[in-house]
C-alpha positions in Angstrom: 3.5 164.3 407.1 6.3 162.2 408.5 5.8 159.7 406.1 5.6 161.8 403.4 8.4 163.9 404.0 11.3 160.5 404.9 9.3 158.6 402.0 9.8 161.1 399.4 13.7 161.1 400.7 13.8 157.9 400.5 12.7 157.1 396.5 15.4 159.8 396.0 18.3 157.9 397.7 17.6 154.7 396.2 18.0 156.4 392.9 21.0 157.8 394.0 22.8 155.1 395.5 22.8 153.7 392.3 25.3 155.5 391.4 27.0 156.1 394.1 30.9 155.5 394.6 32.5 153.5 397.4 33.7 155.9 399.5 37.0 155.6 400.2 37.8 154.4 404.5 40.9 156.1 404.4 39.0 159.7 404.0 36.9 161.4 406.5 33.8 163.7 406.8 32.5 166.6 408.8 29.3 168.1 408.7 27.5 170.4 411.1 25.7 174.3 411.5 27.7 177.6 411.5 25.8 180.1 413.5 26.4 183.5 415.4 28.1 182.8 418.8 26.4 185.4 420.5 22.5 185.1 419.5 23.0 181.4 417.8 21.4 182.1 414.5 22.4 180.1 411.7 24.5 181.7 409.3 23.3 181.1 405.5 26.0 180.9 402.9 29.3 181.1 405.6 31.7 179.8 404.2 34.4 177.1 405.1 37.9 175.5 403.3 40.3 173.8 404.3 42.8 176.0 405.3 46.1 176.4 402.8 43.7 175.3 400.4 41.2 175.9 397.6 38.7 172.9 398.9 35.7 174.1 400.4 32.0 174.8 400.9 29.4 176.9 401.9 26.2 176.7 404.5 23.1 176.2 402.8 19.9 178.7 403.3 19.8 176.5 406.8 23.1 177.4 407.8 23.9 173.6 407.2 27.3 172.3 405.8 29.8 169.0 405.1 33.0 168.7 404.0 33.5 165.3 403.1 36.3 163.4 401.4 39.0 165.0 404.3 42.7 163.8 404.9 42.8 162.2 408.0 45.5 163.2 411.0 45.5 166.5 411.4 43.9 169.5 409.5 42.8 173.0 409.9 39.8 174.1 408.9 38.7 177.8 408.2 34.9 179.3 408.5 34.2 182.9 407.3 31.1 185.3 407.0 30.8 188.6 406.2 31.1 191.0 409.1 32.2 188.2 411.4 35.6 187.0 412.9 37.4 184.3 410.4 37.7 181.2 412.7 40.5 178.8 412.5 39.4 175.1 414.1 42.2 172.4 414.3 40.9 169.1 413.9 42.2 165.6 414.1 40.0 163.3 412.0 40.3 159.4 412.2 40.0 156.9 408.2 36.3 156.7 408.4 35.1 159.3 410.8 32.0 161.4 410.3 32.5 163.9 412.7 29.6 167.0 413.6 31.6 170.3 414.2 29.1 172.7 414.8 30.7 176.5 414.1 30.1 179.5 416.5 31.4 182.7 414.7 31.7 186.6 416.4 30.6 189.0 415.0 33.7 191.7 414.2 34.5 194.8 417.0 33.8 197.9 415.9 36.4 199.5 418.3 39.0 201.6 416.8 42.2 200.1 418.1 41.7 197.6 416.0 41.5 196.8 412.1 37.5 196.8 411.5 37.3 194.1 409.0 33.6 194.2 406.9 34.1 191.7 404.5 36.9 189.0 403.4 37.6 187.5 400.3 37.0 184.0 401.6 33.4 185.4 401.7 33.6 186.3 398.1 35.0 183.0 396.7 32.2 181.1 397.4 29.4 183.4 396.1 28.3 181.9 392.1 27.8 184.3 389.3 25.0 187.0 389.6 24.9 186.4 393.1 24.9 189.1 395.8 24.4 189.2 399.3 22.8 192.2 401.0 23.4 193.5 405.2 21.4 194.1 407.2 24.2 196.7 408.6 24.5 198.5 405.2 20.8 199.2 405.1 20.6 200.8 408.5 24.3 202.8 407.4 23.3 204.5 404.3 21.2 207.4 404.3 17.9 206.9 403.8 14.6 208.6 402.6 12.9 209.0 405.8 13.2 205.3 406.7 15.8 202.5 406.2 14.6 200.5 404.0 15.7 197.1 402.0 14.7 197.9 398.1 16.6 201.5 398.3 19.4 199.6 399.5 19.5 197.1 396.6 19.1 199.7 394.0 22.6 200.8 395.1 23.8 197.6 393.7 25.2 197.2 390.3 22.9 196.1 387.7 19.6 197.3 390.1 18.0 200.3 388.3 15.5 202.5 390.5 12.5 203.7 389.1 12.4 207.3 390.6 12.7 208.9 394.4 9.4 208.1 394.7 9.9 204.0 393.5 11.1 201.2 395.6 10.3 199.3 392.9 13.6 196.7 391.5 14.2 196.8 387.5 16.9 194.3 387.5 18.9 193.6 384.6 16.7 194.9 382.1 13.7 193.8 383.5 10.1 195.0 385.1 9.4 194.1 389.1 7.2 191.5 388.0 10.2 189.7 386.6 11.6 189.2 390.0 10.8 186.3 392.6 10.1 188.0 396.0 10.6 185.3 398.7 10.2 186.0 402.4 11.0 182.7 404.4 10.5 180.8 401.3 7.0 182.4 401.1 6.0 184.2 397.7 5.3 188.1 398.7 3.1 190.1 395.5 3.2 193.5 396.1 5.9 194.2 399.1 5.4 197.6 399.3 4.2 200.7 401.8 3.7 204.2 401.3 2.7 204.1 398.0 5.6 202.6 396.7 7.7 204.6 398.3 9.6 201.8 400.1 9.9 198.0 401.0 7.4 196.4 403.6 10.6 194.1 404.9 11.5 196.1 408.3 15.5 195.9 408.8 14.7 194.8 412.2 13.7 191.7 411.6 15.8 190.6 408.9 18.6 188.0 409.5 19.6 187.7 405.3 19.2 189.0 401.7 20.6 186.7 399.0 19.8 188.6 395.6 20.1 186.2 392.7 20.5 189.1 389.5 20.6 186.6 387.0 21.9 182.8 386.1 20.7 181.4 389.3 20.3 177.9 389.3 17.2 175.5 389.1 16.2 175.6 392.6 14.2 178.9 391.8 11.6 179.2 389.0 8.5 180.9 387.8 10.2 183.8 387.0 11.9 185.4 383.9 14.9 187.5 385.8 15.8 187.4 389.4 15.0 186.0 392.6 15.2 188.2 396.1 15.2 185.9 398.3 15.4 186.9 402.8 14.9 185.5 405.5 13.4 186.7 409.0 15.7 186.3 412.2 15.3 183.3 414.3 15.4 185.3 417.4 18.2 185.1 420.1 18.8 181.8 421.6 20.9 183.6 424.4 19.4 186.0 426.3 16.2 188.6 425.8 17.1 191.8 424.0 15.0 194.5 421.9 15.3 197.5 420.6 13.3 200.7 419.8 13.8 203.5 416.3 12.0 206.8 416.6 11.9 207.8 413.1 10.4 210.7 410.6 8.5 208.4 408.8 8.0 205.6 410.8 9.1 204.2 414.2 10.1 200.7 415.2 10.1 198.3 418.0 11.3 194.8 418.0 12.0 191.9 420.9 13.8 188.6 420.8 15.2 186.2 423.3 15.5 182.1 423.9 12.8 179.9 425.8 13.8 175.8 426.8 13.2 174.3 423.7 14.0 177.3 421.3 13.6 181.2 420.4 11.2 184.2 419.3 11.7 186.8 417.3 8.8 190.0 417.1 8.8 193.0 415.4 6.0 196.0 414.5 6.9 199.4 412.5 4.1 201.3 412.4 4.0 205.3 410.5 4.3 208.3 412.1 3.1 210.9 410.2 0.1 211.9 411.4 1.4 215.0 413.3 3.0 216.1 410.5 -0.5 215.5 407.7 -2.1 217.2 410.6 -0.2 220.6 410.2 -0.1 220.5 406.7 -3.2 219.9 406.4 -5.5 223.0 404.8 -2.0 224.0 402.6 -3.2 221.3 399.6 -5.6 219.3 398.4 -3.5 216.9 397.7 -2.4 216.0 401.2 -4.1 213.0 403.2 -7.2 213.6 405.8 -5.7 210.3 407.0 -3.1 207.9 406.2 -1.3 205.3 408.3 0.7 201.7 407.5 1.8 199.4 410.1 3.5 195.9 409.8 4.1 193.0 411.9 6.9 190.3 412.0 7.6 187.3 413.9 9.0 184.0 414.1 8.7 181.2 416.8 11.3 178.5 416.6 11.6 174.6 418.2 14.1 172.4 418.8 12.7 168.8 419.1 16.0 167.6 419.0 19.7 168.3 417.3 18.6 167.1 414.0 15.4 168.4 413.9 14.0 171.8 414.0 10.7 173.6 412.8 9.3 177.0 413.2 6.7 179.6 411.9 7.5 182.9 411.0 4.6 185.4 409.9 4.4 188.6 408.5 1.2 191.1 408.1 0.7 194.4 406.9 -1.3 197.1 405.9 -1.8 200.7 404.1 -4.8 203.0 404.7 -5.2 206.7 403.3 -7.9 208.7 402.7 -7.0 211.9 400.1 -9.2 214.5 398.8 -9.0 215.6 395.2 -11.5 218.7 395.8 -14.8 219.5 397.5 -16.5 216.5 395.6 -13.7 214.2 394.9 -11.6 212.0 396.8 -9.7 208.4 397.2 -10.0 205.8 399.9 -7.0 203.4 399.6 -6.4 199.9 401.4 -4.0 197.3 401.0 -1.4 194.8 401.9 0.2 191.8 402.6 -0.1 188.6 405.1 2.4 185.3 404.7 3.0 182.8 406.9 5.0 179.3 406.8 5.6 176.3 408.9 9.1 174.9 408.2 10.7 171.4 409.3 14.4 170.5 409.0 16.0 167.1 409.1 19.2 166.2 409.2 18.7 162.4 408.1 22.2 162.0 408.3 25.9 163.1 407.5 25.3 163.3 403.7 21.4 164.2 403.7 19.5 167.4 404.8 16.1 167.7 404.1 13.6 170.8 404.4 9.7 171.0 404.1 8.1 173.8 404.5 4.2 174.9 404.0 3.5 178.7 402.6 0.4 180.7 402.6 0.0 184.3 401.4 -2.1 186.8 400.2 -2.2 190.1 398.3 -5.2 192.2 399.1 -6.2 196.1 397.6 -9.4 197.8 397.6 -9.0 201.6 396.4 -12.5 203.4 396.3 -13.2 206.5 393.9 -15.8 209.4 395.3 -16.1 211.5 392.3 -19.4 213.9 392.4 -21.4 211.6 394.2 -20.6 208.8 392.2 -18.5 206.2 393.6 -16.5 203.3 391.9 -14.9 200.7 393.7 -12.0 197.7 393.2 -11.9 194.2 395.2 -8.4 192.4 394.7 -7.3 189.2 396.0 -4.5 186.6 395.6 -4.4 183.9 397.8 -1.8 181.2 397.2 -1.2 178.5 399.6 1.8 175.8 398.8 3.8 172.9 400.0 8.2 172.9 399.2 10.0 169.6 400.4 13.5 170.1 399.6 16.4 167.8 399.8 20.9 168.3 399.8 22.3 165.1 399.7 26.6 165.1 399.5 27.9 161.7 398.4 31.5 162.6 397.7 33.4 165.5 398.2 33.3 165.5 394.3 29.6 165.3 393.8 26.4 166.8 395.3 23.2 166.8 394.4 19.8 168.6 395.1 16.2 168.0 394.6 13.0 169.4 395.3 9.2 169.8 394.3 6.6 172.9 394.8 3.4 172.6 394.6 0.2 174.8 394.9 -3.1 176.6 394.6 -3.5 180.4 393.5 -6.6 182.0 393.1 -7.0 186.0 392.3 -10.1 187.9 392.1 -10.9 190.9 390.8 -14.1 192.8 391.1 -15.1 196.8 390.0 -18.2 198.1 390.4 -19.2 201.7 389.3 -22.0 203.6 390.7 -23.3 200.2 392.6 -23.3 198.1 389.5 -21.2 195.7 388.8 -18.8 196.3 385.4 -16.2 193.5 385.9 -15.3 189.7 387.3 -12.9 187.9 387.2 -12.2 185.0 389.0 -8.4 183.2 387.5 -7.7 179.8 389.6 -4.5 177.8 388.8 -2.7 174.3 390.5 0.7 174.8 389.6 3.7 172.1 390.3 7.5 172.2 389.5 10.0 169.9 390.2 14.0 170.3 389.9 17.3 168.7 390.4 21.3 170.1 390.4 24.1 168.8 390.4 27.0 169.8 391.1 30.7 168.4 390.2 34.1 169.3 391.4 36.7 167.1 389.9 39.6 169.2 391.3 40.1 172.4 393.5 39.8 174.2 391.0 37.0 173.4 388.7 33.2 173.7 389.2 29.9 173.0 387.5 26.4 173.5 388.6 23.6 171.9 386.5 20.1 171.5 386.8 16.7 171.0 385.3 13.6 172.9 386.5 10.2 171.6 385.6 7.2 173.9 385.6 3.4 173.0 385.3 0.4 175.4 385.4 -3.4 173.9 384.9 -4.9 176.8 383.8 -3.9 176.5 380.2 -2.1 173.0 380.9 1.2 174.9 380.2 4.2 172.4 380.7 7.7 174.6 380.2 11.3 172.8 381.2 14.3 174.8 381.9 17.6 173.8 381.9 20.4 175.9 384.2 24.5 175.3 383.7 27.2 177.6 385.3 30.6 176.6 385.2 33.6 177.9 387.6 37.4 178.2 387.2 39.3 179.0 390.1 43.0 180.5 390.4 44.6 181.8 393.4 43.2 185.7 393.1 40.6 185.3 390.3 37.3 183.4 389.8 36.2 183.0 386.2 32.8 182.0 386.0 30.2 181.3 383.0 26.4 180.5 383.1 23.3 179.9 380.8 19.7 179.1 381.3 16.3 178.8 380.4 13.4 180.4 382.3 9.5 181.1 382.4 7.1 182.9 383.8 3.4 182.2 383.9 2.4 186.0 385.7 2.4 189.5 384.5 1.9 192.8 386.7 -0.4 195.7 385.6 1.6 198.3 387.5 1.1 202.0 388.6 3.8 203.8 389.7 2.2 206.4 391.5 0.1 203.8 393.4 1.9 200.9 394.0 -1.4 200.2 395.7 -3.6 199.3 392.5 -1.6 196.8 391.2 -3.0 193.6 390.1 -1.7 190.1 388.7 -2.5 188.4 386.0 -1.9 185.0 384.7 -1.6 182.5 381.7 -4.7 180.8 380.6 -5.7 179.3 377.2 -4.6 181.5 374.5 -2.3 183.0 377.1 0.9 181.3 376.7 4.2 181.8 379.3 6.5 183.6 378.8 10.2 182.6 378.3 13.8 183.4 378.1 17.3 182.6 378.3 19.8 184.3 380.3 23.6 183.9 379.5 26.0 185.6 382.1 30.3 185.9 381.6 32.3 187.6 385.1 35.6 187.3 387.1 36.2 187.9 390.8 39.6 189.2 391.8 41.3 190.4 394.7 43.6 192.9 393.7 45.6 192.7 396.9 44.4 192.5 400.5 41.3 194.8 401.4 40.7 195.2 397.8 38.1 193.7 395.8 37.5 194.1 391.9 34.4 192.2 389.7 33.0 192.4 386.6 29.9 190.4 384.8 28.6 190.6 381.6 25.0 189.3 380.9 22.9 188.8 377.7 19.1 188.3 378.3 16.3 187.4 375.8 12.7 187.8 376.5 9.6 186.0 374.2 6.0 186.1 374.4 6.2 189.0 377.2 1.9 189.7 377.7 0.6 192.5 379.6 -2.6 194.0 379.1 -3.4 195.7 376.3 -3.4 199.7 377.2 -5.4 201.2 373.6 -8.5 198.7 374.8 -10.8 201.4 375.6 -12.8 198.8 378.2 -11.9 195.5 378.9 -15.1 194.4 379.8 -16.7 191.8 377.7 -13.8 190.8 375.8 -12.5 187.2 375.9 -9.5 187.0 378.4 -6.7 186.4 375.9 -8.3 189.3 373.8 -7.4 192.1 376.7 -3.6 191.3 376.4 -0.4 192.5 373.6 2.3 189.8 373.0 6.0 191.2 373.1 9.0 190.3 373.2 12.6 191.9 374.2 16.6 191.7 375.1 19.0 193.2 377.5 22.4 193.2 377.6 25.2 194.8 380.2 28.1 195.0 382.0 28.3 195.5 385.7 31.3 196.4 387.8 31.9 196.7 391.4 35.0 198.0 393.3 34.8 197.0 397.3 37.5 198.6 399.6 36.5 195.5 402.8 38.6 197.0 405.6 39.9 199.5 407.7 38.5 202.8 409.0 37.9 203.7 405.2 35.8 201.5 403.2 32.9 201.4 400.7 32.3 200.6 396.8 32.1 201.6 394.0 29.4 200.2 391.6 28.9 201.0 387.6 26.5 199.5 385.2 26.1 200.0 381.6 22.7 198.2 380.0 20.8 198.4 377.2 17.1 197.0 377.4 14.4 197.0 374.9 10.6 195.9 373.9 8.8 195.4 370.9 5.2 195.4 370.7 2.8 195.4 367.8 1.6 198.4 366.5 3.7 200.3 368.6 6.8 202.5 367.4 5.9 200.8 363.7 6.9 197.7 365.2 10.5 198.5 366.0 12.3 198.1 369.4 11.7 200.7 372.1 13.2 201.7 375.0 11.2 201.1 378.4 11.0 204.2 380.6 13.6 202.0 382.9 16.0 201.9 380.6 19.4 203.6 382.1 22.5 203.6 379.7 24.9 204.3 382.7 24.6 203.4 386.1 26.9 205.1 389.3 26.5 204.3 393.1 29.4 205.6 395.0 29.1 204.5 398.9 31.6 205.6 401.6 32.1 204.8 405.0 34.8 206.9 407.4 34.9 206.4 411.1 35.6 209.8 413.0 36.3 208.5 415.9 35.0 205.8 418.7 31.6 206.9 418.5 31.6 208.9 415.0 30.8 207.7 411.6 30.0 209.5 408.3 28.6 208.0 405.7 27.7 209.3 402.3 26.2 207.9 398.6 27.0 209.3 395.3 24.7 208.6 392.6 24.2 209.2 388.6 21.9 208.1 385.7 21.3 208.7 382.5 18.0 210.1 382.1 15.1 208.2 381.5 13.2 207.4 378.1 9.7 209.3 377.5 7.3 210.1 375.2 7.5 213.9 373.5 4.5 215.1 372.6 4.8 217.0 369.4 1.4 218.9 369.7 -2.2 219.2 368.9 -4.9 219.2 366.3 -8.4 220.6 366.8 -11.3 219.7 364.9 -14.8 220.7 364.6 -18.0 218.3 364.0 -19.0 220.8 361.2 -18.3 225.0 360.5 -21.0 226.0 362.7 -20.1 223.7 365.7 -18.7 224.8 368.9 -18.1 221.5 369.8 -14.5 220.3 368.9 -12.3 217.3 369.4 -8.5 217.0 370.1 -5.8 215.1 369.0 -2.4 214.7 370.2 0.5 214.0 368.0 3.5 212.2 369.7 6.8 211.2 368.5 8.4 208.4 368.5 7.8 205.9 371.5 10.0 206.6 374.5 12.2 208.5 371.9 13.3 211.5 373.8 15.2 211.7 377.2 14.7 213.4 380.6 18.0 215.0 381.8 20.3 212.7 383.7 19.9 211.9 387.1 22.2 212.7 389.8 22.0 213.1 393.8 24.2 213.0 396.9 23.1 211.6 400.6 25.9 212.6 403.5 24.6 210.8 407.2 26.4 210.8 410.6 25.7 208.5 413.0 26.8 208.5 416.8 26.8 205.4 418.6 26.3 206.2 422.7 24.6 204.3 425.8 20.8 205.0 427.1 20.0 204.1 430.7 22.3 200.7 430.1 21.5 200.2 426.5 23.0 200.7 423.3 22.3 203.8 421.4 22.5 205.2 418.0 21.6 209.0 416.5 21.1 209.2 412.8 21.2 212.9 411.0 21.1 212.4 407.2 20.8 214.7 404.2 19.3 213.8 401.2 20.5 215.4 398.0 22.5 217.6 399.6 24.0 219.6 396.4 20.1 220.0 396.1 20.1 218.5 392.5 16.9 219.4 390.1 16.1 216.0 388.9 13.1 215.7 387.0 10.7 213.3 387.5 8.5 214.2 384.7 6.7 217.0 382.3 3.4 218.2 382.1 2.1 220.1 378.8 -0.7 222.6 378.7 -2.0 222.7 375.5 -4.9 225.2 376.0 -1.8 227.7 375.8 -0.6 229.3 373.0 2.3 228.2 373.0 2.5 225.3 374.3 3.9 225.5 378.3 6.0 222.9 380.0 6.4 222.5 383.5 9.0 220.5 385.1 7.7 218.2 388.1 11.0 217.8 390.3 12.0 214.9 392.6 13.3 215.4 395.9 14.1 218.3 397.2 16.9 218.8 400.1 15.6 216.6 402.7 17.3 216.3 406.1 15.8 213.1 408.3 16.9 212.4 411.5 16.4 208.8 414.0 17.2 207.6 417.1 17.7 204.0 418.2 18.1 202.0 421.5 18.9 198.4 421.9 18.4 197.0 425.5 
């Protein structure tokens, strides 16, 4: 592997050097890791300038930086991370020196005497267009249904659209959840979900960073038409042991970390708590579980062979069971989840080059079982997709950068049904897919930037080749960051969804007569500070979708048809405007978020072939989050939000027909308007928590009391018809009710 990895490096530099300047001896160079000074985790995407100036850089997803090209003599430099301490570190730097300054930055105080600072512009500056980065603190800060959770707390974000109160799911930009790349320590994830949908299977315990790429991103990510969602679990800390327990309504949490000679350990299990609850409920519906349960498991092990190398493995595993009756003779058994788990290596060759392999392995499993009458009918679905990613940062001028990289793999996905013990459908898709890419990125001057890159994709099944070419283009001023991007980008799966049972979902990919899908993305925004503590962007974007497949729902039975005979062939747009208004410091802070899109589809035979509005599509967007500290150990915290409704089918009623005058037998019909023509009402809810921060028997402790939809909003989630009534009754089926939720945490 050694051999493979510093060979593969090695073809690569060649190339380079090529073209390589001379660099100049009068310059110098530092380079080194900016991590948390109390648990020694590397901090991905910190930033770092030259202070006084607009020259800088960020950390890479390893928390690795250089700054090269320096003035010698003597310089300040300036490193920065959200929710940390800005760092000033005099240097003195000799003509030629390559100098390793690793960073240690602390974490802000929370203590009331002085400014609490969450955010600083210098974080801001670096972050490219589309490009948002999620904390761990805000997920754990804003009320929550029943359990903090990662999804709920991207949907706050502008541009993220959520589904329903019952949906985790991410509709980003205009587009489904199969659009966006899930990545959990560079590992794929297929269906992250628990509790039906209802939230995220990523537990905030054991997250260190979420870097949510809506749109534009560059050529380093592929294989899918939106966005990437890409996080990372913690290392573990390298300092001393500490844990933490979360007694929750929904679920409760544990989690341990601490350092060993040679490196760390991170572990973390959340596992439901609802069984008390089912249990007393229980007799009151049909509809409530005889059993249900999830659990999940985290954890990371890291090594330090030496200063320049490292490697770890991090895993993940988790699983849903329930068990609900329908009625005496009818009932649903329900099982699935998720396992990853990567081995990473990185290698700091030297000054200019960084180099990362890691290996991936994951799998998506669900097998839901039907009882109905005696008869039984029962699913088997599999992914498994195993893969190998070696990639490479190499800085040979302060000017110019470049990085390359290669993924390759194997996916296989099963699908099996049986009904009443025979078998009615298999299908076993197997693909080898590869991609390679390369950016580069230019900075002639302080103020000028511009990223471009090519992303090659191969699939076998089908022998799909698809190239995709990324350029985003920066101009800096002293408050304001204009920035422009375009891209191409394809996607080889497609998602068969249900929303009620996030459970049942199942892939499917391209194969002959099955071609990828494609797009291009074209994004326009600015990034001001209006004055200190306040921060003001907007971004426009503009997205085309072609050859969108998903299966065909009129097919009756899918079963013995040709696979590219099951599918419809689509195609769409979006287009938007996002803004977001951050107040970053003081005892009062929080955002302000508004998004207006427009997405549609376009299917044959459906709506006479015109464009239609998916049920996702929202014209107006508002998430209004606010954070006040009482006092020392007080802090409220509440979220505002508002939709427009979304798009649904009216029914417009029935027709009844008989076989013949004397029949009894008759057949109905149901006439419906146009598709996703009419709207539900809009959407709007209010959350209000309070959070006391205390000590427990020497450890740190936290109380959460939240309220969800306070004003006690009727939102509708949908309506159901009877048309054996004359006439025709509606019902309204209502999302969440008031909901209070109350936690309690302690970290030893």
């Amino acid at each position: 592997m050694k051999y493979i990895f510093e060979g593969a490096t090695l073809l690569l530099l060649l190339c380079i050097n090529l073209i390589q300047p001379v660099q100049a001896q009068q310059t110098a160079k530092i380079f080194g890791f900016i991590r948390d000074a109390e648990t020694s985790e590397t901090l991905l995407q910190a930033n770092i300038i030259i202070k006084g100036t607009l020259t800088g850089t960020s950390s890479n997803n390893s928390g690795y930086y250089v700054l090269s090209n320096l003035p010698t003599g003597e310089i300040t430099i300036q490193a920065s991370y959200v929710g940390f301490q800005t760092l000033d570190i005099p240097l003195v730097l000799k003509p030629g020196e390559e100098k390793r300054v690793d960073i240690n930055l602390k974490a802000d105080s929370n203590e009331l005497e002085e400014v609490v600072v969450t955010s600083d512009r210098l974080e801001e500056e670096k972050k490219n267009i589309g490009t948002l980065q999620i904390k761990t603190d805000l997920i754990k800060s804003v009320p929550a249904i029943l359990e903090a959770d990662v999804f709920r707390s991207i949907q706050l974000m502008p541009g993220v659209k959520a589904a329903s109160d019952y949906s985790s799911a991410l509709y980003i930009r205009g587009g489904g959840p199969d659009q966006t790349l899930i990545l959990l320590d560079r590992t794929t994830v297929y269906n992250p979900t628990h509790f039906f949908g209802f939230f995220s299977t990523f537990n905030p315990d054991a997250i260190k960073d979420i870097q949510l790429y809506k749109g534009g991103y560059n050529a380093n990510y592929g294989g899918r038409l939106g966005s990437v969602l890409d996080i990372y679990n913690k290392d573990g800390n390298r300092k001393e042991n500490k844990g933490g327990v979360t007694v929750g309504m929904l679920a409760s949490r544990v989690f341990a970390e601490g350092p060993y000679k040679k490196g760390s350990w991170m572990f973390a299990l959340r596992r439901s708590t609802l069984e008390p609850l089912l249990y007393a409920l229980r007799g009151t519906s049909d509809a409530i579980p005889e059993s249900f349960y999830f659990y999940d498991v985290n954890g990371k092990i890291n090594y330090d062979i030496n200063e320049n190398n490292r490697i770890n493995f991090a895993f993940y595993g988790g699983v849903d069971n329930v068990r609900v009756p329908f009625s005496t003779d009818a009932k649903v058994l329900l099982q699935y989840g998720n396992q990853t788990g990567s081995f990473n290596w990185n290698h700091l060759f030297n000054a200019n080059t960084f180099g990362n392999l890691t290996l991936t392995g994951s799998r998506y499993f669900s097998f839901p079982k039907f009882f109905l009458a005696g008869t039984e009918f029962v699913r088997s679905n599999n992914i498994f997709d195993f893969s190998l990613k070696y990639d490479l940062d190499y800085t040979y001028s302060d000017h110019h950068s470049i990085r390359w990289g290669l993924w390759g793999g194997n996916m296989v996905l099963k699908l099996k049904d049986k009904f009443d013990n025979q078998e009615t459908f298999n299908s076993r898709l197997h693909t080898g897919y590869a991609s390679t890419y390369i950016t580069h990125t230019w900075r002639p001057d302080d103020s000028w930037k511009f990223d471009s890159g090519l992303r090659l994709n191969y699939h076998t099944n089908g022998n799909f080749y698809r190239l995709d070419p990324r350029l985003a283009i920066e101009r800096t001023y002293e408050r304001v960051r204009l920035q422009a991007s375009v891209g191409g980008y394809s996607q080889f799966l497609t998602l068969i969804s249900n929303e009620a049972f996030s459970g049942f979902d199942t892939w499917l990919i391209t194969a002959n007569g099955v071609s990828p899908a494609y797009g291009w993305q074209y994004g326009l925004g600015a990034k001001t500070r209006i004055f200190e503590g306040f921060n003001f962007d907007i971004e426009g974007y503009y997205r085309t979708m072609e050859n969108l497949f998903e299966l065909d729902p009129t097919l009756p039975d899918p079963a013995g048809k040709n696979y590219d005979e099951i599918f419809r062939f689509g195609r769409g747009f979006a287009y938007g405007v996002e803004l977001l208004l951050e107040k970053t410091t003081g005892k009062f802070n929080g955002f302000l978020g508004y998004t207006w899109g427009i997405t549609r589809r376009k299917f044959p035979n459906v709506n006479n072939n015109q464009y239609y509005s998916p049920k996702y599509d929202r014209t107006h967007d508002v998430n209004l989050v606010l954070n006040y500290q009482l006092s020392k150990r007080w802090k409220i915290t509440s979220v505002f939000n508002y939709a427009t409704g979304q798009a649904y089918t009216l029914p417009i009623g029935r027709t009844q027909t008989y076989l013949n005058p004397f029949s009894t037998v008759q057949s109905n019909y149901f006439d419906i308007g146009t598709v996703n023509g009419a709207r539900l009402p809009s959407y709007t809810r209010m959350d209000i928590g309070f959070t006391r921060t205390g000590t427990f028997f020497g450890g740190k402790s936290e109380l959460q009391l939240q309220i969800i939809n306070i004003l006690n909003n009727k939102n509708i989630w949908f309506y159901l018809y009877d048309f054996d009534s004359n006439p025709v009754k509606r019902t309204e089926v209502p999302l969440l009710p008031i909901l209070p939720t109350i936690s309690y945490s302690v970290n030893f």
